[in-house]
mmCIF file as gemmi writes it, N, C-alpha and C atoms, coordinates in Angstrom:
data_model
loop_
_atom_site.group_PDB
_atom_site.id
_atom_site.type_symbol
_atom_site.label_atom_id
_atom_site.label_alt_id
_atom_site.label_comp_id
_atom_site.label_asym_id
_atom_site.label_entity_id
_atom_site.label_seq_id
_atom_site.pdbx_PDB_ins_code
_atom_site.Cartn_x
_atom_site.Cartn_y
_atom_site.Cartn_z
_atom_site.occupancy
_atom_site.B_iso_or_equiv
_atom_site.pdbx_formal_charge
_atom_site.auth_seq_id
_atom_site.auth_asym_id
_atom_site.pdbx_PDB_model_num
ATOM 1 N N . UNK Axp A 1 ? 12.884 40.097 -24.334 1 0 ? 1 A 1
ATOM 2 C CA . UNK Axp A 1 ? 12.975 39.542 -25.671 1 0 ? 1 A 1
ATOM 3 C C . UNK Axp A 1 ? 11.679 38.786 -25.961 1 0 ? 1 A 1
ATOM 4 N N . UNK Axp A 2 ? 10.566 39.619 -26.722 1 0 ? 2 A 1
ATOM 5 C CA . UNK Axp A 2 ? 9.242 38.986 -26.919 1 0 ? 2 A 1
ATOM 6 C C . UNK Axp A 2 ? 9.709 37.791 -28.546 1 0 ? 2 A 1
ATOM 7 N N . UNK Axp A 3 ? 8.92 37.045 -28.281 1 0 ? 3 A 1
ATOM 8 C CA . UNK Axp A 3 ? 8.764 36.22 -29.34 1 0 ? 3 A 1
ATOM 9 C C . UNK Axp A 3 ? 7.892 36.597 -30.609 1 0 ? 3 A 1
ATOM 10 N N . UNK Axp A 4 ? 8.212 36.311 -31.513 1 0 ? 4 A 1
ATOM 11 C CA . UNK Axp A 4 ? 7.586 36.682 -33.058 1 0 ? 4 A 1
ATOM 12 C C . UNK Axp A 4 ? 6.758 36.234 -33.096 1 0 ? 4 A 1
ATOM 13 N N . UNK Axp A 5 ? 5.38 35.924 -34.198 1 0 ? 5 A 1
ATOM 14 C CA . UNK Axp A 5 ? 4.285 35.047 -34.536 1 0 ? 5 A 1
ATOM 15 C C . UNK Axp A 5 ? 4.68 33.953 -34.826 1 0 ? 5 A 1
ATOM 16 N N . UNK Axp A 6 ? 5.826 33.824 -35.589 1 0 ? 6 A 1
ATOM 17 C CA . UNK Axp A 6 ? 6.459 32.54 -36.458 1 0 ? 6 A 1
ATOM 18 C C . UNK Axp A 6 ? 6.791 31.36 -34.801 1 0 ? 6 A 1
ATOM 19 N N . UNK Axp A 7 ? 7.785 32.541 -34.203 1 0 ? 7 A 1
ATOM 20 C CA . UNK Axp A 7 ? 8.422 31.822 -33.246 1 0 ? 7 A 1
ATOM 21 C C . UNK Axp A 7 ? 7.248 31.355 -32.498 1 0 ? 7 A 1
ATOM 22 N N . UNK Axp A 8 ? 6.536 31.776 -31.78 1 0 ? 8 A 1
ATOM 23 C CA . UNK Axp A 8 ? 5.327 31.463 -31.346 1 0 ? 8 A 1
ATOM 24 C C . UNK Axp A 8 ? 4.41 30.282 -31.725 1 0 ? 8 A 1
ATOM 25 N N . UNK Axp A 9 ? 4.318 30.161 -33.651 1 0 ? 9 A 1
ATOM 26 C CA . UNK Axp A 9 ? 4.099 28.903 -33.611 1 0 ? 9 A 1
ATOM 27 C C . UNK Axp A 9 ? 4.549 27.604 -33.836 1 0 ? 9 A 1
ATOM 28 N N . UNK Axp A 10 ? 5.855 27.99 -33.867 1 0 ? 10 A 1
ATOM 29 C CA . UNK Axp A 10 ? 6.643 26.881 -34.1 1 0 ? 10 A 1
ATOM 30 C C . UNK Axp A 10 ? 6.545 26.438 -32.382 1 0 ? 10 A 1
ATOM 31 N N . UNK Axp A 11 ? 6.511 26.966 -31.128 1 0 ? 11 A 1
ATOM 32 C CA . UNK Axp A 11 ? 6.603 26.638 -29.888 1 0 ? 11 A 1
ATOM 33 C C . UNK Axp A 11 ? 5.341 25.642 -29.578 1 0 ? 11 A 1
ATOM 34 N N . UNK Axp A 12 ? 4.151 26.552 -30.311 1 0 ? 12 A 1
ATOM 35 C CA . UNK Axp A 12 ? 2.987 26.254 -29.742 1 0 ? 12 A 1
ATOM 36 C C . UNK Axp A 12 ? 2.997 24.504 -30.977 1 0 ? 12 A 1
ATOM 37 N N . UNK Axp A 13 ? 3.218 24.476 -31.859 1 0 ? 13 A 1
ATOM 38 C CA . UNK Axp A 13 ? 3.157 23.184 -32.678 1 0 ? 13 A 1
ATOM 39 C C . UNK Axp A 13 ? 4.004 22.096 -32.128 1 0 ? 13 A 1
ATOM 40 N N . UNK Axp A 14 ? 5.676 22.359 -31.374 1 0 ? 14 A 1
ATOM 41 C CA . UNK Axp A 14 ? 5.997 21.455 -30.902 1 0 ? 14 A 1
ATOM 42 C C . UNK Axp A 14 ? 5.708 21.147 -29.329 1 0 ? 14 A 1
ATOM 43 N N . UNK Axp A 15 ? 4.847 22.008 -28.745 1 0 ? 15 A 1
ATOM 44 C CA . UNK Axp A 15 ? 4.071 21.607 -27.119 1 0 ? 15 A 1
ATOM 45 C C . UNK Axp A 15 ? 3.029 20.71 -27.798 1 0 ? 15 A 1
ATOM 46 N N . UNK Axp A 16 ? 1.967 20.609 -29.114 1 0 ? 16 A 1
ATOM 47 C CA . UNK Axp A 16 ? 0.995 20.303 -28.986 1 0 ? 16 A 1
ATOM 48 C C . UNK Axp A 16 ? 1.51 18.627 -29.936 1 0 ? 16 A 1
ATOM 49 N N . UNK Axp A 17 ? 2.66 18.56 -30.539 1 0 ? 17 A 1
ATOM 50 C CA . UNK Axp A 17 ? 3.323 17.662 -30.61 1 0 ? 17 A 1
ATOM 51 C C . UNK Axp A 17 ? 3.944 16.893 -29.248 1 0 ? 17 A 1
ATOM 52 N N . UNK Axp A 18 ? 4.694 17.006 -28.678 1 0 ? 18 A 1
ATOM 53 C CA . UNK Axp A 18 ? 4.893 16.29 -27.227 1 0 ? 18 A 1
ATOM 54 C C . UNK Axp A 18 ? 3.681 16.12 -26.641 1 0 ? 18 A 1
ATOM 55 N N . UNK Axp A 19 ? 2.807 16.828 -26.56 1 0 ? 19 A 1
ATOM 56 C CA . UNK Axp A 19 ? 0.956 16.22 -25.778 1 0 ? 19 A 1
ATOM 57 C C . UNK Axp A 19 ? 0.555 15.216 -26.708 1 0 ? 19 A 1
ATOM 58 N N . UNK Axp A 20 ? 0.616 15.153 -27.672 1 0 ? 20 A 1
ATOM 59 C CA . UNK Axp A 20 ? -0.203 14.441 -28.716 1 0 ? 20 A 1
ATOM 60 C C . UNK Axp A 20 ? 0.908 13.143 -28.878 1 0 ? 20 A 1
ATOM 61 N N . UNK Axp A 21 ? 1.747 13.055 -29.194 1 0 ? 21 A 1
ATOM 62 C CA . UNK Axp A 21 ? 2.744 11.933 -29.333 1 0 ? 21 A 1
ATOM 63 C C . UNK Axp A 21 ? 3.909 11.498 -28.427 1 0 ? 21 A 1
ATOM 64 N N . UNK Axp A 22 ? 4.086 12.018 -27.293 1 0 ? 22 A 1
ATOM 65 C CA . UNK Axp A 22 ? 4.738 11.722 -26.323 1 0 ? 22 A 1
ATOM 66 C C . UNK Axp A 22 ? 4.452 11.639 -25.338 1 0 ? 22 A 1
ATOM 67 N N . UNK Axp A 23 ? 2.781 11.806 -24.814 1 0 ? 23 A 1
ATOM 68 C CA . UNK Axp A 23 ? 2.064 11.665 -23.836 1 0 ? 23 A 1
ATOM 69 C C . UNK Axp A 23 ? 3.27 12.966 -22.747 1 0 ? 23 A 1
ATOM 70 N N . UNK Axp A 24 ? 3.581 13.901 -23.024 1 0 ? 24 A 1
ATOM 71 C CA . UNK Axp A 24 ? 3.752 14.942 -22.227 1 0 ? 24 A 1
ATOM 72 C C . UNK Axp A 24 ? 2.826 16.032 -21.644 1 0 ? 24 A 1
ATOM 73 N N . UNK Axp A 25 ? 2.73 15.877 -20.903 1 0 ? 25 A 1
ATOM 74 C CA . UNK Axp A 25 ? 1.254 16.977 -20.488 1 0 ? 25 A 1
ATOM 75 C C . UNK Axp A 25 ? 1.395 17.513 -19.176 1 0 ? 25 A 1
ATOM 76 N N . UNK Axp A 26 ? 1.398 18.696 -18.987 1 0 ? 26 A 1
ATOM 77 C CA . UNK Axp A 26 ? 1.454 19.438 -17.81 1 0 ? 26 A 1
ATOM 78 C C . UNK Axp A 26 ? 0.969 18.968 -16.697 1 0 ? 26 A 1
ATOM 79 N N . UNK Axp A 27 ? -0.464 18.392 -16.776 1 0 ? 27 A 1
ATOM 80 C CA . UNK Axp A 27 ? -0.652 17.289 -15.643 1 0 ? 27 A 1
ATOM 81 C C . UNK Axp A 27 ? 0.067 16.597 -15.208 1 0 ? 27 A 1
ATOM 82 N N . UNK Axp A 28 ? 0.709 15.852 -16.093 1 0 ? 28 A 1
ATOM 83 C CA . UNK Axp A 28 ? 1.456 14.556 -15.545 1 0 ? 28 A 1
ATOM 84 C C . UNK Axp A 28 ? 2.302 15.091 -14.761 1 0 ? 28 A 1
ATOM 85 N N . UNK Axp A 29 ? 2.788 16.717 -14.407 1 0 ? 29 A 1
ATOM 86 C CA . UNK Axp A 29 ? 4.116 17.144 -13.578 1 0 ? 29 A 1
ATOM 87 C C . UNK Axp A 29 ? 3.42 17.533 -12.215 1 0 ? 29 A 1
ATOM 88 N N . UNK Axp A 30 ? 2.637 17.029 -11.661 1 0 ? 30 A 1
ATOM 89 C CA . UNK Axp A 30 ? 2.03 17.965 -10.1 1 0 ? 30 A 1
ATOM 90 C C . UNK Axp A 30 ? 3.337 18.424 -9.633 1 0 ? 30 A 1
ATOM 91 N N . UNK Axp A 31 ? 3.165 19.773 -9.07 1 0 ? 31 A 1
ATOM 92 C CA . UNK Axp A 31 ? 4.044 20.066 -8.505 1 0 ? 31 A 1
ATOM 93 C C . UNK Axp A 31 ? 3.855 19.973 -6.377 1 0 ? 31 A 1
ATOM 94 N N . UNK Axp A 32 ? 4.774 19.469 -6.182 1 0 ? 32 A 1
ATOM 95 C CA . UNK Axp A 32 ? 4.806 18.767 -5.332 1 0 ? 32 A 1
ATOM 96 C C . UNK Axp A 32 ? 5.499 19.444 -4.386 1 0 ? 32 A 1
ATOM 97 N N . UNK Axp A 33 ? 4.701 20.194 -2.785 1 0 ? 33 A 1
ATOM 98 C CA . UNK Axp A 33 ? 5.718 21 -1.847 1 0 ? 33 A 1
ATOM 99 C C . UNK Axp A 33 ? 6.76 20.481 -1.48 1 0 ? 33 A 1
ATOM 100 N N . UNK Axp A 34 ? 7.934 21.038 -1.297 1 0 ? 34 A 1
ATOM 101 C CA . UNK Axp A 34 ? 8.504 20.72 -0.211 1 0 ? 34 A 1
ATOM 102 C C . UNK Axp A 34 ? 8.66 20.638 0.547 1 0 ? 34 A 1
ATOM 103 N N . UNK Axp A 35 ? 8.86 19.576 1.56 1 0 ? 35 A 1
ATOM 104 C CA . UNK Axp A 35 ? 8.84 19.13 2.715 1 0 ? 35 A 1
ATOM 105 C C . UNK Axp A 35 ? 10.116 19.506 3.645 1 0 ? 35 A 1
ATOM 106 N N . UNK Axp A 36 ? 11.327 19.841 2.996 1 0 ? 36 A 1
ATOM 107 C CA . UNK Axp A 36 ? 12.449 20.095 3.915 1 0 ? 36 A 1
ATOM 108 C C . UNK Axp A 36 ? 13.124 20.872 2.703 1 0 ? 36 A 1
ATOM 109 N N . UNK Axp A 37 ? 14.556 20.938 3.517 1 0 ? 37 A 1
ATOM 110 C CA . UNK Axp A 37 ? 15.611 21.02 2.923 1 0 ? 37 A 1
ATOM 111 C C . UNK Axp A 37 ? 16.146 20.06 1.518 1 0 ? 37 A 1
ATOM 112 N N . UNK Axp A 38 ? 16.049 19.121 2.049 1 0 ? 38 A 1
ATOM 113 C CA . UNK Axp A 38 ? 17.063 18.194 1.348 1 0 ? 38 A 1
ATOM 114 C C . UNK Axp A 38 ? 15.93 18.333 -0.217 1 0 ? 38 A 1
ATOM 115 N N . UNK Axp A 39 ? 14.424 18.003 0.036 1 0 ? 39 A 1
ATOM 116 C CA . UNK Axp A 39 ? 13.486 18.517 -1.432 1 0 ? 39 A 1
ATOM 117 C C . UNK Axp A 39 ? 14.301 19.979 -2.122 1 0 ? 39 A 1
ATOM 118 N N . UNK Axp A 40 ? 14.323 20.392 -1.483 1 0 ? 40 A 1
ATOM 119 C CA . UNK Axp A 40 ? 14.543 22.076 -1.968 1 0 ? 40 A 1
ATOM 120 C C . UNK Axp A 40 ? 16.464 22.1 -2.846 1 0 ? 40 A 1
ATOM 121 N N . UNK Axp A 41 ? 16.961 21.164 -2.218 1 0 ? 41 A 1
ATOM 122 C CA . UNK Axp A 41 ? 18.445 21.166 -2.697 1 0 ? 41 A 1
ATOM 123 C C . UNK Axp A 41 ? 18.006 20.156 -4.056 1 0 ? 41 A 1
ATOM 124 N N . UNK Axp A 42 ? 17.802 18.973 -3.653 1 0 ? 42 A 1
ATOM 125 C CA . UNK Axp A 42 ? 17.26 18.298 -5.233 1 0 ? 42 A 1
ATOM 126 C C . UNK Axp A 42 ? 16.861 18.554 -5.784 1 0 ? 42 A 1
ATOM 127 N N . UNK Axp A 43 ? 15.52 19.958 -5.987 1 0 ? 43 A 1
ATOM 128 C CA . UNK Axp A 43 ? 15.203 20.557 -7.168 1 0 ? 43 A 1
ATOM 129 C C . UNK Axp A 43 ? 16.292 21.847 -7.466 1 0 ? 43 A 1
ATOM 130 N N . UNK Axp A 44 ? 16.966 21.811 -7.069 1 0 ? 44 A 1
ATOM 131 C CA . UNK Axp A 44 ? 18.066 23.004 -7.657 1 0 ? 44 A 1
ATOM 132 C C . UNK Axp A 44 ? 19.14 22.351 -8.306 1 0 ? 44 A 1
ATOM 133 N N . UNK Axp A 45 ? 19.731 21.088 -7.77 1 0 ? 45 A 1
ATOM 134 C CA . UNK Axp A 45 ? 20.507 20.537 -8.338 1 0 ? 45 A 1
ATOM 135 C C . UNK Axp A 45 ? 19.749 19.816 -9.742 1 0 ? 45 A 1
ATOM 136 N N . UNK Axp A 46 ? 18.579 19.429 -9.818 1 0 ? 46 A 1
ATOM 137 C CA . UNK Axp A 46 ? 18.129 18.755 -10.826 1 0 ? 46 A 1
ATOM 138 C C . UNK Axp A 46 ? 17.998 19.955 -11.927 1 0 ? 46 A 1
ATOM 139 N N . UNK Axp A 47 ? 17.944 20.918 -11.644 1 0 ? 47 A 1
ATOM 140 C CA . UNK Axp A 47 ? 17.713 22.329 -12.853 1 0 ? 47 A 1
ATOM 141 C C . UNK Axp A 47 ? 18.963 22.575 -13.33 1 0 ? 47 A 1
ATOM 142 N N . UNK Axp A 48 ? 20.161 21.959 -12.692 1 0 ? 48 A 1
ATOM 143 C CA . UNK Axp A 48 ? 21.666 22.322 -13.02 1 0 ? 48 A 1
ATOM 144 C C . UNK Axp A 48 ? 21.912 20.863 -13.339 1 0 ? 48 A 1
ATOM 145 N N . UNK Axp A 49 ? 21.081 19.596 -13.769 1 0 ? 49 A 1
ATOM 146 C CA . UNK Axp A 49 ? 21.536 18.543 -14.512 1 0 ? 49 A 1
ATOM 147 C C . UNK Axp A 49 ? 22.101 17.596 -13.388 1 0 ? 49 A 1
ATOM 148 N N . UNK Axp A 50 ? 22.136 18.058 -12.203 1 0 ? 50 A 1
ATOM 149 C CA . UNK Axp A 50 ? 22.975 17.163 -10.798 1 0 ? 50 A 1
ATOM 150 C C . UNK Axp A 50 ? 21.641 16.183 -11.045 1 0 ? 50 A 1
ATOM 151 N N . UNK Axp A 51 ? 21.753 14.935 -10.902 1 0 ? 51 A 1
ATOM 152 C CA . UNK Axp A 51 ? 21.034 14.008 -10.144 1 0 ? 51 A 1
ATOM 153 C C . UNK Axp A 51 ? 21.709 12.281 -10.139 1 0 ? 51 A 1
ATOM 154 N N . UNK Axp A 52 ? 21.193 11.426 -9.614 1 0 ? 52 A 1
ATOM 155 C CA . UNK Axp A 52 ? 21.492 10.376 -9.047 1 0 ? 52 A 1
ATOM 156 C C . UNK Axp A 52 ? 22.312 9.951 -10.204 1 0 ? 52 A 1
ATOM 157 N N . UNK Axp A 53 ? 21.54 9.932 -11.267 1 0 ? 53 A 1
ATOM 158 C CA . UNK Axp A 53 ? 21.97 9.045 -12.98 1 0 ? 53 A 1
ATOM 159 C C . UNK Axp A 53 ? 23.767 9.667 -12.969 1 0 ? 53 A 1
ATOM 160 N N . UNK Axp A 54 ? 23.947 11.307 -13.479 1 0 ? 54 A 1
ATOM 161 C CA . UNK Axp A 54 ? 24.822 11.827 -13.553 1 0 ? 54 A 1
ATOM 162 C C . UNK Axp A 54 ? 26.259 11.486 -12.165 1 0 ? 54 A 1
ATOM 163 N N . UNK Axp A 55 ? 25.342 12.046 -10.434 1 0 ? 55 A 1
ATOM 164 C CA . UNK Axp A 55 ? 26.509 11.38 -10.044 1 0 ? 55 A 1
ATOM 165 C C . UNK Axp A 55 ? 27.19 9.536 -10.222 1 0 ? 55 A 1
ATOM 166 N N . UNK Axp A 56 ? 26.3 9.131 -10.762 1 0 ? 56 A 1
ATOM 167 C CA . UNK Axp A 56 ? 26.773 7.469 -10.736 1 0 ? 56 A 1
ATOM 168 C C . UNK Axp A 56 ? 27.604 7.469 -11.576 1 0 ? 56 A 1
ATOM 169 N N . UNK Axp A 57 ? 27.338 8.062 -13.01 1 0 ? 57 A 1
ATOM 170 C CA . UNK Axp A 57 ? 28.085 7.736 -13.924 1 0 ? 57 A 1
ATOM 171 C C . UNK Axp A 57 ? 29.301 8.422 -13.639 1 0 ? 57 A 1
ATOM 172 N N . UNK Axp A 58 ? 29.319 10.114 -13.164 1 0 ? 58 A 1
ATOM 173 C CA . UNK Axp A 58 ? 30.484 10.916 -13.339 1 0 ? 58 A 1
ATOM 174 C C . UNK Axp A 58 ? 31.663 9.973 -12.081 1 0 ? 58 A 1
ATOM 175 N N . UNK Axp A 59 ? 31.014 9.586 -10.954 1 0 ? 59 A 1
ATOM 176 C CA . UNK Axp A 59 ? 31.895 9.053 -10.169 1 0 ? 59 A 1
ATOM 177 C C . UNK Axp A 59 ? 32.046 7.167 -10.192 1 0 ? 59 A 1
ATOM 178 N N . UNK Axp A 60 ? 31.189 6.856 -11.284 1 0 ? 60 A 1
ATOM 179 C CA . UNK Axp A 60 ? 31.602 5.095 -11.324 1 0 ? 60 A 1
ATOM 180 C C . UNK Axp A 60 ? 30.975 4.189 -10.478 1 0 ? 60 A 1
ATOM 181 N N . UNK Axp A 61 ? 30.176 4.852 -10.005 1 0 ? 61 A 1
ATOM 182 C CA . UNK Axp A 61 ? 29.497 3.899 -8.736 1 0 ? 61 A 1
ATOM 183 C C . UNK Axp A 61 ? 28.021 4.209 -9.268 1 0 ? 61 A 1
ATOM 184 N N . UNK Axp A 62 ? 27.545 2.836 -8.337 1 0 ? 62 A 1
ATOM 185 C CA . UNK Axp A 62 ? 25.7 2.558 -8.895 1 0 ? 62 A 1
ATOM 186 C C . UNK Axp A 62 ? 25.005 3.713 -8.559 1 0 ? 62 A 1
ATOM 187 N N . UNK Axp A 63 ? 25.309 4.19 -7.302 1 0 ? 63 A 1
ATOM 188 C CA . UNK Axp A 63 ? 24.357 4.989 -6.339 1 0 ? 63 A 1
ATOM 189 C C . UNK Axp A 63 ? 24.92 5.817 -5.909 1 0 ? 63 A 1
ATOM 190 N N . UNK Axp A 64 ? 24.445 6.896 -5.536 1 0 ? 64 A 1
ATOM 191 C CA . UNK Axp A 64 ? 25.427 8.568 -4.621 1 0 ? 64 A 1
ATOM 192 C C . UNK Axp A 64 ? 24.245 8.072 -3.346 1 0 ? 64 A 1
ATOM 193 N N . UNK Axp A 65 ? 23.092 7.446 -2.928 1 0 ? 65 A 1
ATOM 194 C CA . UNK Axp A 65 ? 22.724 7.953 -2.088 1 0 ? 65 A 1
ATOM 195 C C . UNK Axp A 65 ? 22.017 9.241 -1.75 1 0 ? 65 A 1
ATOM 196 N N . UNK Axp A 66 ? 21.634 9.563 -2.644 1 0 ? 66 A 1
ATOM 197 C CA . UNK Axp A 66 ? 20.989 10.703 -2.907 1 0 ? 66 A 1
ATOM 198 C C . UNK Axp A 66 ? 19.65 11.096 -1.878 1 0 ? 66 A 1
ATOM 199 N N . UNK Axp A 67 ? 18.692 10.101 -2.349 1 0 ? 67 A 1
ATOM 200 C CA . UNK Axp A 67 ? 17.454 9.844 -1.264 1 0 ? 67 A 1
ATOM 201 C C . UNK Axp A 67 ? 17.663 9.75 0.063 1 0 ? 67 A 1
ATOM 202 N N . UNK Axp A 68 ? 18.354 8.804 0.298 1 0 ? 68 A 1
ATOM 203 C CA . UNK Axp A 68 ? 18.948 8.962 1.972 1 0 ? 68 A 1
ATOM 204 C C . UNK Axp A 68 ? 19.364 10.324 2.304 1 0 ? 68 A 1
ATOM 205 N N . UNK Axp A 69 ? 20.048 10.898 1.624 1 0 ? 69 A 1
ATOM 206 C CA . UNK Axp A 69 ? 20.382 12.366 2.559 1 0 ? 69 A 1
ATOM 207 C C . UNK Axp A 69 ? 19.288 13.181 2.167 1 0 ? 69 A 1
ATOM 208 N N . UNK Axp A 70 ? 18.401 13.189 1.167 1 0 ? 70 A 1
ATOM 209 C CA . UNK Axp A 70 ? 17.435 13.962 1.178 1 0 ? 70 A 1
ATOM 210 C C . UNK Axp A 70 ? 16.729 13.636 2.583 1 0 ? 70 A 1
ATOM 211 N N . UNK Axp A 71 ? 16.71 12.536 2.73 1 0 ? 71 A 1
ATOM 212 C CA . UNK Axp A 71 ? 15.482 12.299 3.876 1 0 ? 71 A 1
ATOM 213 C C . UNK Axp A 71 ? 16.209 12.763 4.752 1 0 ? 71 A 1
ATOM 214 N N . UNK Axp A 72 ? 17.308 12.996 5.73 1 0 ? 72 A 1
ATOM 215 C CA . UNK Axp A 72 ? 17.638 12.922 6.335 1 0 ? 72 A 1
ATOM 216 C C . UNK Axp A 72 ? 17.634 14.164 6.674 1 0 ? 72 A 1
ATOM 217 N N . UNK Axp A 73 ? 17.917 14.928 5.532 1 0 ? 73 A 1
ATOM 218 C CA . UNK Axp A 73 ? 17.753 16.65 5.398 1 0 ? 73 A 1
ATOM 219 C C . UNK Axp A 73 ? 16.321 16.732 5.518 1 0 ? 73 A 1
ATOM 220 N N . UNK Axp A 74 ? 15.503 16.793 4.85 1 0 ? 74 A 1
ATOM 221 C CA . UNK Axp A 74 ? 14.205 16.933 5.196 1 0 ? 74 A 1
ATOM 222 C C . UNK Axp A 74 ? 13.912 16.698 6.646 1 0 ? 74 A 1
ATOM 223 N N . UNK Axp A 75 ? 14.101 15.097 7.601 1 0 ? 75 A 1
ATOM 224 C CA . UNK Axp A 75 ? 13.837 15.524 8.712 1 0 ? 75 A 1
ATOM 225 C C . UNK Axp A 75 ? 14.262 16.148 9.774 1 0 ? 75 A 1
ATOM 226 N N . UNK Axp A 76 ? 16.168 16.975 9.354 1 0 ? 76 A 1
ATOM 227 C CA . UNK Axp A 76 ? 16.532 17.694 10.561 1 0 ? 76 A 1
ATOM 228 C C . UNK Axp A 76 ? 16.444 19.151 10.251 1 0 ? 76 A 1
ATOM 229 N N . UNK Axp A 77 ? 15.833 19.349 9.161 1 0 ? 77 A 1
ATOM 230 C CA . UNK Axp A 77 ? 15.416 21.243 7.957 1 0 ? 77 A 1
ATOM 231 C C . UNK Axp A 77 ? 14.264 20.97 7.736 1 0 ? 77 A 1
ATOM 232 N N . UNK Axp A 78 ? 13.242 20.336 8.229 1 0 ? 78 A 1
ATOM 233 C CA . UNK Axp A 78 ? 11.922 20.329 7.645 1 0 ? 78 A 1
ATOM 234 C C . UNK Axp A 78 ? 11.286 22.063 7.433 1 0 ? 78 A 1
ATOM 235 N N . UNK Axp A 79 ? 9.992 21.864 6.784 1 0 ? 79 A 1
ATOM 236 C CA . UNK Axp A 79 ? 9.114 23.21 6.402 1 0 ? 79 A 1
ATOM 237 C C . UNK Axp A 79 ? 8.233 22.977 7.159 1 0 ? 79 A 1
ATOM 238 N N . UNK Axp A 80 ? 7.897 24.193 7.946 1 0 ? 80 A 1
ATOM 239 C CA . UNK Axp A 80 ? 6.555 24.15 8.686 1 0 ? 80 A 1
ATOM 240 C C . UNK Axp A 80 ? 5.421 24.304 7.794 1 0 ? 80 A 1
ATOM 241 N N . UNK Axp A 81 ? 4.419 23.551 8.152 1 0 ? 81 A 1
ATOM 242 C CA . UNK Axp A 81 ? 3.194 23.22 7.158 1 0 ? 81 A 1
ATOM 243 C C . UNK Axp A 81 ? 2.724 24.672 7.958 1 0 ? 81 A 1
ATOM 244 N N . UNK Axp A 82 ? 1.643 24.979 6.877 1 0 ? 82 A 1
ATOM 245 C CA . UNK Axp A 82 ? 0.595 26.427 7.14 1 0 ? 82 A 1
ATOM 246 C C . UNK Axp A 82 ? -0.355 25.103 7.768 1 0 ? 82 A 1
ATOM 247 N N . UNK Axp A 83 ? -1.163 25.927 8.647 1 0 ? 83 A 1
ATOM 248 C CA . UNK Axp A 83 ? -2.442 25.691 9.366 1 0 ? 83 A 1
ATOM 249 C C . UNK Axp A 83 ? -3.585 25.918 8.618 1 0 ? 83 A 1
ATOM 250 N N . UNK Axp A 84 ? -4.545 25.209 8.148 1 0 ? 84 A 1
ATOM 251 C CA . UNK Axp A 84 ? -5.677 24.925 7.842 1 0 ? 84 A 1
ATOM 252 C C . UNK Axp A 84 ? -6.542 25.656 9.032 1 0 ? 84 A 1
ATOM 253 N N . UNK Axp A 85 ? -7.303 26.877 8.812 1 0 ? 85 A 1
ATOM 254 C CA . UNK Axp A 85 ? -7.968 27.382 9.695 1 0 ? 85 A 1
ATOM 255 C C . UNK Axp A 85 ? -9.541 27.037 8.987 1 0 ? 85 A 1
């Protein structure tokens, strides 16, 4: 499903709107490897709306703990780094 000219600039006017007045800019997102498991589950859950904010509110409590089991996953599923030759 290609996009029209119209559609096209209505996309390209509201990207250059969020850069220009919302300080949104592709820079500001480095994308950042993952280091384990537990990285790799938080960006899947964050694309499906899961994160810390949502479990607090959906279950009533401040915190799920989220970071802690990431880390924890990360250091018993870590990613082997490539070698710099």
């Amino acid at each position: 499903m290609a996009l029209d000219k119209t559609e096209m600039k209505i996309l390209d006017d509201a990207i250059k709107d969020l850069e220009d007045n919302e300080d949104v800019k592709l820079e500001n997102y480095k994308h950042k490897e993952s280091e384990g498991l537990g990285d790799s589950l938080e960006k899947v859950f964050n694309k499906f709306g899961i994160n810390e904010e949502f479990i607090g509110k959906a279950m009533g409590i401040g915190g799920c703990g989220c970071q802690k089991r990431k880390k924890f996953l990360n250091q018993i599923f870590p990613y082997r780094k490539k070698k710099e030759q």
